[in-house]
C-alpha positions in Angstrom: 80.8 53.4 78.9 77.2 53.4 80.5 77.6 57.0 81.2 78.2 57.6 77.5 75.2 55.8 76.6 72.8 58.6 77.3 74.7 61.4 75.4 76.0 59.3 72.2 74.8 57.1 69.0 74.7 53.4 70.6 77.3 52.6 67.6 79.6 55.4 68.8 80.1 54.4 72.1 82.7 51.6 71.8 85.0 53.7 69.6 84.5 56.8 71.6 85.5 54.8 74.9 88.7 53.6 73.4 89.6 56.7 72.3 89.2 58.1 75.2 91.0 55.2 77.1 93.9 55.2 74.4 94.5 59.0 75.0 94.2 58.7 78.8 91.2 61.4 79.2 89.1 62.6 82.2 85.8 63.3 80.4 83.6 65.8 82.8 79.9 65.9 81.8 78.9 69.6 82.9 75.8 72.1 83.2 75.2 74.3 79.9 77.7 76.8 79.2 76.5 79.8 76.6 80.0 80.3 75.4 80.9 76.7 74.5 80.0 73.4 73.7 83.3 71.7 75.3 86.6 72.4 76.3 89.9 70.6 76.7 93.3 71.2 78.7 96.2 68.8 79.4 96.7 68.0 83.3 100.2 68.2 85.3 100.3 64.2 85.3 100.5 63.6 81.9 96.4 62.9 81.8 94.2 65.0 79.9 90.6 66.7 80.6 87.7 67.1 78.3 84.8 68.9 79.9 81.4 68.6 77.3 77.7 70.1 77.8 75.1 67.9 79.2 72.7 69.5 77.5 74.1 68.8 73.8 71.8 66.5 71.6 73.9 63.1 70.8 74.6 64.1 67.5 76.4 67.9 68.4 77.9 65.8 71.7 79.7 63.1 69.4 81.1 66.2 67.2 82.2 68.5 70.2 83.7 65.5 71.9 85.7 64.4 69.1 86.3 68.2 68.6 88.4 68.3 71.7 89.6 65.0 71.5 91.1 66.7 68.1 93.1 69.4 70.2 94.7 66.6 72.4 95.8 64.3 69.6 97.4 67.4 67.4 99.0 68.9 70.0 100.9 65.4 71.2 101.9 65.2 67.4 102.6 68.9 67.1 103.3 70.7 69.8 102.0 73.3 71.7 103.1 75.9 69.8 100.5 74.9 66.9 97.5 77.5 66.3 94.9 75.9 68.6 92.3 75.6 65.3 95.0 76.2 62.6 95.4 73.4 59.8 97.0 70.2 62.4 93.8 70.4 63.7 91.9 70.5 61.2 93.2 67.2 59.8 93.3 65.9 62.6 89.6 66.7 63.4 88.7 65.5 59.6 90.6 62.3 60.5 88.7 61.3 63.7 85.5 62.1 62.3 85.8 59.8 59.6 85.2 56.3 60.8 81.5 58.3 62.7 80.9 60.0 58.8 78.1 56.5 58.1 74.2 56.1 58.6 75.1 54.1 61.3 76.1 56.8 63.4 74.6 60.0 61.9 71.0 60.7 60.5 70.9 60.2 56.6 69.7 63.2 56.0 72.7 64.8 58.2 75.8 63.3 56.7 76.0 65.5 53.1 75.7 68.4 55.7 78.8 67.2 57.7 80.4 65.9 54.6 80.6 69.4 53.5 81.5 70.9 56.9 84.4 68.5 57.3 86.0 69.5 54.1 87.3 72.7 56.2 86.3 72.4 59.6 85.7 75.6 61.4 86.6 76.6 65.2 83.1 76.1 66.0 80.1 74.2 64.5 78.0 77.3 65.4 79.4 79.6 62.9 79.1 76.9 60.0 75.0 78.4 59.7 74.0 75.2 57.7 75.6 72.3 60.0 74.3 74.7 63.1 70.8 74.6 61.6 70.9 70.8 61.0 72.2 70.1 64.1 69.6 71.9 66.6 67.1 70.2 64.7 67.4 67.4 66.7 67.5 69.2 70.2 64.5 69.4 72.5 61.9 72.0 71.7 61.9 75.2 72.7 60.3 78.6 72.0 62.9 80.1 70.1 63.0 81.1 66.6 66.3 81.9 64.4 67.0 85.4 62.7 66.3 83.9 59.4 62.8 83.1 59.8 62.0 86.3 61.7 60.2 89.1 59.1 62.1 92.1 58.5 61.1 95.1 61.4 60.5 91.9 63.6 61.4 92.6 67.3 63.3 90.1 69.2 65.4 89.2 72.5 68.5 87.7 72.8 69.4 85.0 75.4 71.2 87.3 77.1 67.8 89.5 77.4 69.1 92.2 74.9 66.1 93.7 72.6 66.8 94.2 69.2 65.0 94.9 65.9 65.8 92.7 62.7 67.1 95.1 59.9 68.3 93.9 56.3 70.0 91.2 55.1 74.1 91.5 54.2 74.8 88.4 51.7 74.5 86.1 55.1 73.8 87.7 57.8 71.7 90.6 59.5 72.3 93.8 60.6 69.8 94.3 63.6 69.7 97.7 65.9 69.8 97.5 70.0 66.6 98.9 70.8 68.7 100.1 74.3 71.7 101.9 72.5 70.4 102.4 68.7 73.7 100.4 68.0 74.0 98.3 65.4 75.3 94.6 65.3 75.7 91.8 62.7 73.9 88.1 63.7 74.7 84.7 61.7 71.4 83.6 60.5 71.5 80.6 62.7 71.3 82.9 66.0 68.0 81.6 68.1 65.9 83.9 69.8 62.9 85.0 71.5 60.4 86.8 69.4 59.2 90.1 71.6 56.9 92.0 68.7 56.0 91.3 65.5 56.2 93.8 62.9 
């Protein structure tokens, strides 16, 4: 419980412990990892192990962890056969988030965000561009911008240290060209970069 103390909501503790006692989980606490927020896999002795990024503000780290915890519970009730982010978890993600869905958990001006997330939960907070947006909001600051608020022609560079330059807008998202390869690739507006060049 002390542990959780530094990465959770001081009124999300207590429920988050006993979930996590009730269930029987190994919760690991781990360095960033660019491809995802948190994982989860059962273990050969019945026990279950849910790894989450250290570096996740409380608010994303309470969502992630209840994300995974999500996976767990549906598959007990389920089965493993179930589509890993098909529709038992998604109720069963909309369930568990419930009881955290108050001001006493979440920011006020956060909760009509996740209200409308949690009406169809997606695989990953990251491609839901508004709840993404929201959410960083709250991490530490850095020197990144997003795609949206980069000017058309704007140069750029990825975290992975590709270059590209920001092209037009399709309903959502952006088409931007690989300076490297002349390729072109689609980015969700809620992508954060480093700006290289401006136009």
């Amino acid at each position: 419980m002390s542990v959780l103390e530094k990465y959770l909501p001081a009124t999300a503790v207590n429920p988050l412990t006993a979930l996590l006692e009730t269930y029987r989980v190994h919760l690991k606490i781990v360095n960033e990892r660019k491809s995802r927020h948190g994982d989860y896999r059962p273990l050969p002795d019945g026990t279950h192990k849910i790894t989450i990024n250290a570096n996740l503000n409380q608010y994303r780290f309470l969502i992630t962890l209840i994300h995974e915890i999500a996976h767990l519970v549906a598959f007990k009730k389920y089965g493993y056969k179930i589509q890993p982010h098909g529709i038992e978890w998604k109720q069963t993600f909309q369930h568990l988030m419930v009881p955290f869905l108050r001001p006493e958990v979440f920011p006020s001006s956060l909760l009509p965000v996740l209200a409308r997330h949690f009406k169809n939960p997606t695989a990953s907070s990251d491609t839901d561009a508004a709840m993404s947006i929201a959410l960083k909001s709250y991490d530490a600051p850095t020197d990144n911008i997003y795609i949206f608020e980069l000017e058309y022609g704007s140069y750029f560079i990825t975290a992975q240290g590709r270059r590209f330059k920001k092209g037009k807008k399709l309903r959502k998202r952006y088409e931007c060209i690989e300076l490297d390869t002349g390729r072109t690739y689609i980015f969700q507006p809620n992508v954060q970069v480093q700006l290289w060049k401006k136009v």
